[in-house]
C-alpha positions as a Markdown table, in Angstrom:
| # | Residue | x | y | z |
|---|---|---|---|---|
| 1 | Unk | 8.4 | 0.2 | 39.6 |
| 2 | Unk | 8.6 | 0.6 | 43.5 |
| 3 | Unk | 6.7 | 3.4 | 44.1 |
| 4 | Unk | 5.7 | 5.9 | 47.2 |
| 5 | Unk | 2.5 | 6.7 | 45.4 |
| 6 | Unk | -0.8 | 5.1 | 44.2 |
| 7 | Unk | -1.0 | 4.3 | 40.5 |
| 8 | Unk | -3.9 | 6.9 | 40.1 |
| 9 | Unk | -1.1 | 9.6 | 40.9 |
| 10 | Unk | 1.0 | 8.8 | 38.9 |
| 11 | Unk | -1.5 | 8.7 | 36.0 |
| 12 | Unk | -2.8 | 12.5 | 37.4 |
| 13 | Unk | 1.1 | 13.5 | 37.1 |
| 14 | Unk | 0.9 | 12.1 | 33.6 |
| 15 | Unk | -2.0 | 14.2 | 32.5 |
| 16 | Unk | -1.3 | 17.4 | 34.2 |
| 17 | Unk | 2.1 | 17.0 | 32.7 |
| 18 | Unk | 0.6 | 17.5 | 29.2 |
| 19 | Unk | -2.5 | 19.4 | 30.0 |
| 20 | Unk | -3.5 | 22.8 | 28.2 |
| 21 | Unk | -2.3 | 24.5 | 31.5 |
| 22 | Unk | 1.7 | 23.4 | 31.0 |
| 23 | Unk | 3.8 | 25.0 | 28.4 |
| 24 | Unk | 4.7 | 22.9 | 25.1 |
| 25 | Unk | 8.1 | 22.6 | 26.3 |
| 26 | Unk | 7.2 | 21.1 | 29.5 |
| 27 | Unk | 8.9 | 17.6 | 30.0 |
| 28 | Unk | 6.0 | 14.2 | 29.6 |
| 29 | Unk | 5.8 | 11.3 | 32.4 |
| 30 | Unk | 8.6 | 9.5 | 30.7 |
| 31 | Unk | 11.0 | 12.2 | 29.9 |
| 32 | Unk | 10.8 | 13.2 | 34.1 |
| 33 | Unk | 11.0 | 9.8 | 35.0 |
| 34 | Unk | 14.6 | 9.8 | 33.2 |
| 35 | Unk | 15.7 | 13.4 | 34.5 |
| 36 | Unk | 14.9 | 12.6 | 38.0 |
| 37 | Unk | 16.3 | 9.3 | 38.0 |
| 38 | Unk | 20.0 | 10.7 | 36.5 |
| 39 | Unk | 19.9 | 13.5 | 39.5 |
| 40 | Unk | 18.3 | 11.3 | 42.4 |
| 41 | Unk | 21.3 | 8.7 | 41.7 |
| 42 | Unk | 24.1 | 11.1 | 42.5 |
| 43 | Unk | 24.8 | 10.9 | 46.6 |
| 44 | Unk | 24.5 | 15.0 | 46.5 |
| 45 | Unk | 21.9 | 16.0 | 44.1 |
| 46 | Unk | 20.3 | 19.2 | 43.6 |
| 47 | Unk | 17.4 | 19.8 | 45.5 |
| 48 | Unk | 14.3 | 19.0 | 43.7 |
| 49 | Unk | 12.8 | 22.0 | 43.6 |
| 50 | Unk | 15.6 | 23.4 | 41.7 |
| 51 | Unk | 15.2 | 20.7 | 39.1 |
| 52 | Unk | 11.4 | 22.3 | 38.8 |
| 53 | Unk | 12.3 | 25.1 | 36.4 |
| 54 | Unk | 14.1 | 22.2 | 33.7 |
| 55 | Unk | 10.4 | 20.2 | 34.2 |
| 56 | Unk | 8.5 | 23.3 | 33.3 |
| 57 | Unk | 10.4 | 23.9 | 30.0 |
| 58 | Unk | 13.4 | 21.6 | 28.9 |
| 59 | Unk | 14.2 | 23.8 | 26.0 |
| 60 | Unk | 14.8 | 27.7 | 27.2 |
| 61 | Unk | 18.2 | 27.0 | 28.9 |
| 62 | Unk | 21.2 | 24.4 | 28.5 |
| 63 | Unk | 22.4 | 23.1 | 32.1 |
| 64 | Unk | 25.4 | 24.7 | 33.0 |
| 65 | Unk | 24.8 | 27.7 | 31.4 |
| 66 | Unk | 23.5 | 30.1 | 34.4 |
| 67 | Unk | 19.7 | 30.1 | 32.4 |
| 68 | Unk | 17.1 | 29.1 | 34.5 |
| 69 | Unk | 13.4 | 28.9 | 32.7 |
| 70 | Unk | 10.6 | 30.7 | 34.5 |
| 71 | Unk | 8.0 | 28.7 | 36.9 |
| 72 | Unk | 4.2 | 28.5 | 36.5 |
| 73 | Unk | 2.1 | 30.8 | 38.3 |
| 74 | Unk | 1.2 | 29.7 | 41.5 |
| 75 | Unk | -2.5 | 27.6 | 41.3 |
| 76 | Unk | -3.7 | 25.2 | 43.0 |
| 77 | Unk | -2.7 | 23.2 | 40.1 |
| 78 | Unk | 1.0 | 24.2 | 40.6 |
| 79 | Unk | 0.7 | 23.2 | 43.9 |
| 80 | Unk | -1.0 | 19.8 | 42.8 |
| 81 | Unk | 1.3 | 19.2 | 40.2 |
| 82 | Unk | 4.5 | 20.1 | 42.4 |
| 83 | Unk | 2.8 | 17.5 | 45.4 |
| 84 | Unk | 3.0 | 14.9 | 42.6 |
| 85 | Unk | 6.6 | 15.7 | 41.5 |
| 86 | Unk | 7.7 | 15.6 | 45.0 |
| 87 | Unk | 6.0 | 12.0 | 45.3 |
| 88 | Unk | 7.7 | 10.6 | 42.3 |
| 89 | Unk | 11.3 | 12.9 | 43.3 |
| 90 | Unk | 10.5 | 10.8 | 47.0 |
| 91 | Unk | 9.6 | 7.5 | 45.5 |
| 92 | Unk | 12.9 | 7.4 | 43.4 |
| 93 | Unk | 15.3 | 8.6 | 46.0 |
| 94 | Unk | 13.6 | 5.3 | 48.3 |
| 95 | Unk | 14.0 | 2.7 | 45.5 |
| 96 | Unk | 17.5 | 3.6 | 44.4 |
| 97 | Unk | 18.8 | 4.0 | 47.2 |
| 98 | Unk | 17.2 | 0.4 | 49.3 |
| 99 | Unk | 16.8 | -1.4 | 46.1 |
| 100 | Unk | 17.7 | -0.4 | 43.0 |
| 101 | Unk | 17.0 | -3.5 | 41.7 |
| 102 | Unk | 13.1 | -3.0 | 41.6 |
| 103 | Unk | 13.8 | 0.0 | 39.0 |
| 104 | Unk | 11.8 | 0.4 | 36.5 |
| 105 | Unk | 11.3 | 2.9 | 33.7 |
| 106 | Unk | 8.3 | 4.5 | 33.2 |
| 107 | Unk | 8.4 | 4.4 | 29.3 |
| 108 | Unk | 5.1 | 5.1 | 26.9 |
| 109 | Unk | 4.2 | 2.6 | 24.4 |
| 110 | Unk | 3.9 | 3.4 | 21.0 |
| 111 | Unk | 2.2 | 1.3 | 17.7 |
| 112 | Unk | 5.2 | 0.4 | 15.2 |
| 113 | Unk | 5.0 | 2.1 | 11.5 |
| 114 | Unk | 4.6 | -1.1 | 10.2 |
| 115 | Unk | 2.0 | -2.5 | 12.6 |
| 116 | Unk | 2.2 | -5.3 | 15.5 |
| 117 | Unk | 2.2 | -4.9 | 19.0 |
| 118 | Unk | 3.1 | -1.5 | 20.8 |
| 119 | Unk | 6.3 | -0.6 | 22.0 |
| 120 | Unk | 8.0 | 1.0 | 24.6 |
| 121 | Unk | 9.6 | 4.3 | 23.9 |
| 122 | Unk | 12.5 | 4.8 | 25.1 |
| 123 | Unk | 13.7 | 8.6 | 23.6 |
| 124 | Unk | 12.1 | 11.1 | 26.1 |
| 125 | Unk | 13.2 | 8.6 | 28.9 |
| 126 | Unk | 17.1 | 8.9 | 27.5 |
| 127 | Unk | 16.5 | 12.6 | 26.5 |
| 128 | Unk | 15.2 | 13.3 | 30.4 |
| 129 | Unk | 18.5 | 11.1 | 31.9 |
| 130 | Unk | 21.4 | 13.0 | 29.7 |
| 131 | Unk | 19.4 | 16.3 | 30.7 |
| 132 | Unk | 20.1 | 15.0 | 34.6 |
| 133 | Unk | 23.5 | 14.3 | 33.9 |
| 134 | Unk | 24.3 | 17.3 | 32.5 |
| 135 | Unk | 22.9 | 19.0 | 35.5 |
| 136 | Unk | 25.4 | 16.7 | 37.7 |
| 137 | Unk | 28.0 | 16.6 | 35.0 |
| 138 | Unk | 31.2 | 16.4 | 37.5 |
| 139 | Unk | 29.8 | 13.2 | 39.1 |
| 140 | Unk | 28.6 | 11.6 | 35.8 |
| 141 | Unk | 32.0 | 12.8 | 34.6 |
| 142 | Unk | 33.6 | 11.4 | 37.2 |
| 143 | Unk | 32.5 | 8.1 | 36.7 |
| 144 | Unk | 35.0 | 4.8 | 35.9 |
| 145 | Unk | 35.5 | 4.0 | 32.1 |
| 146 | Unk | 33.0 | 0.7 | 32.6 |
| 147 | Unk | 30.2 | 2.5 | 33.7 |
| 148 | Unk | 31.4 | 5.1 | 31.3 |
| 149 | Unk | 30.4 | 2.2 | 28.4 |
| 150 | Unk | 27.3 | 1.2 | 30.6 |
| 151 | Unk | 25.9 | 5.1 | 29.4 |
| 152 | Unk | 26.1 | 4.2 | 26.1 |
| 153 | Unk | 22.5 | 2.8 | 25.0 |
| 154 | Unk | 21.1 | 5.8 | 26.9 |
| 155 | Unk | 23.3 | 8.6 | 25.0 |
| 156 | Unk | 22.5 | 6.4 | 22.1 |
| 157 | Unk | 19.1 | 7.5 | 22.6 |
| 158 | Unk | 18.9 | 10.6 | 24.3 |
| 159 | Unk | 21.3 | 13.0 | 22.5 |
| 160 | Unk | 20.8 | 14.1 | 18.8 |
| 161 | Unk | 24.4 | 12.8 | 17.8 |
| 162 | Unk | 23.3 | 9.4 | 19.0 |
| 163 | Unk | 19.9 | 10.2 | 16.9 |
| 164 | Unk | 21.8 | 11.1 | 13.5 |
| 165 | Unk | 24.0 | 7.9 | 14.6 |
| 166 | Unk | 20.7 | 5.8 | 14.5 |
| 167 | Unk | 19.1 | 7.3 | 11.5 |
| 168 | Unk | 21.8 | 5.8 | 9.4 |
| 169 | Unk | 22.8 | 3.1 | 11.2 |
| 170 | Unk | 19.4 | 2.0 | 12.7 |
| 171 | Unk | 19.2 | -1.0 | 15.6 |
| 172 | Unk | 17.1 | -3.9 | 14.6 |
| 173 | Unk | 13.8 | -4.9 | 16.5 |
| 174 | Unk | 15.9 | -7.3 | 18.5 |
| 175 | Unk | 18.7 | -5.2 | 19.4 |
| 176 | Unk | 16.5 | -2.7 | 20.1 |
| 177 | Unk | 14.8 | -4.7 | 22.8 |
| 178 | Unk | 17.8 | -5.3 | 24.2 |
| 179 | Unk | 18.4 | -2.1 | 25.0 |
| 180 | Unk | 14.7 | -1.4 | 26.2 |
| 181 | Unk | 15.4 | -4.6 | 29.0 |
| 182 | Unk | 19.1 | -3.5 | 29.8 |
| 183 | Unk | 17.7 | -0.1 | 31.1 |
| 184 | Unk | 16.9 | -1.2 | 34.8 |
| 185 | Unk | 20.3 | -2.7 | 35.1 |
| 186 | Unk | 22.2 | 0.1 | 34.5 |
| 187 | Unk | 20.3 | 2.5 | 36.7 |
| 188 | Unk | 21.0 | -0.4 | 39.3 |
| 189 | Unk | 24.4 | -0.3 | 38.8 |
| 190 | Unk | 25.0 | 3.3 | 38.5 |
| 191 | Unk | 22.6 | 3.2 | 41.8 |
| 192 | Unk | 25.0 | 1.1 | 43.9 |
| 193 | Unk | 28.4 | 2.5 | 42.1 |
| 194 | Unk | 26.8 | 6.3 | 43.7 |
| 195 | Unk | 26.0 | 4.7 | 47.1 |
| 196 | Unk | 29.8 | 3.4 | 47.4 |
| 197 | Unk | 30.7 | 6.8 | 46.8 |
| 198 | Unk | 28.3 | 8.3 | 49.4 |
């Protein structure tokens, strides 16, 4: 992924992310990757520190309903961790909108149940985008019925009617993969659809 940033930061977002100091409900690495990727691809986004509060805790309000979750304390670690948000909010907002082709998710890897090589995880990544959309639901809204279809794999994933959907109709390894590698080319086309529109 094209990046504004050193990989050491974006390993020290990844911990602080999920240290003792954050709250439960505060979004992982992946899951901000996703949210900040849905609202950095719009051409008039929110302004990233009023995504913070949804980072902090992605479970106390629904977007759109005029509930905001409370902020940490400021700490130097708040002020750490929100230099290492901007860096990421920055590094997005460079790559999809100069080349949206070098996307990449930032997705964990996880060991299959039944054992072989790790896998990326793509859940908290589709959980964090719908979360973004929903935040800019009258652009995503707005969108033409193909890119509509595009959205599929990632509501697929990142809604709970797309996860009762898969607990009884469940994707095989190679479909699966599929929609792990078709990923980056959606962002890129939802990237350049948003920058027509700009």
């Amino acid at each position: 992924m094209a990046q504004a940033y050193e990989d050491d930061e974006l390993e020290q977002l990844a911990d602080l992310l999920e240290s003792d100091a954050m709250p439960a409900t505060a979004m992982n690495l992946s899951t901000l990757d996703g949210f900040f990727t849905a609202a950095a691809l719009v051409p008039r986004p929110m302004p990233w520190r009023e995504l913070l509060p949804w980072v902090w805790d992605d479970e106390s309000a629904e977007p759109g309903s005029g509930e905001v979750p409370a902020t940490p304390q400021d700490s130097p670690l708040a002020q750490r961790l929100e230099a290492l948000l901007r860096l990421h909010w920055d590094g997005l907002l460079d790559t999809l909108r100069s080349s949206p082709e070098d996307y990449e998710p930032v997705l964990y890897l996880v060991e299959p149940e039944q054992g072989g090589e790790p896998q990326p995880a793509i859940d908290d990544w589709c959980w964090g985008f719908v979360t973004g959309m929903q935040l800019h639901a009258q652009q995503y809204e707005a969108l033409p019925d193909e890119l509509q279809e595009l959205l599929g794999p990632i509501l697929l994933y990142g809604t709970e009617q797309g996860w009762e959907h898969l607990d009884s109709q469940p994707l095989s390894d190679d479909e699966y993969e599929q929609v792990v590698e078709a990923l980056p080319g959606i962002v890129a086309e939802l990237a350049r659809y948003f920058g027509e529109q700009g």
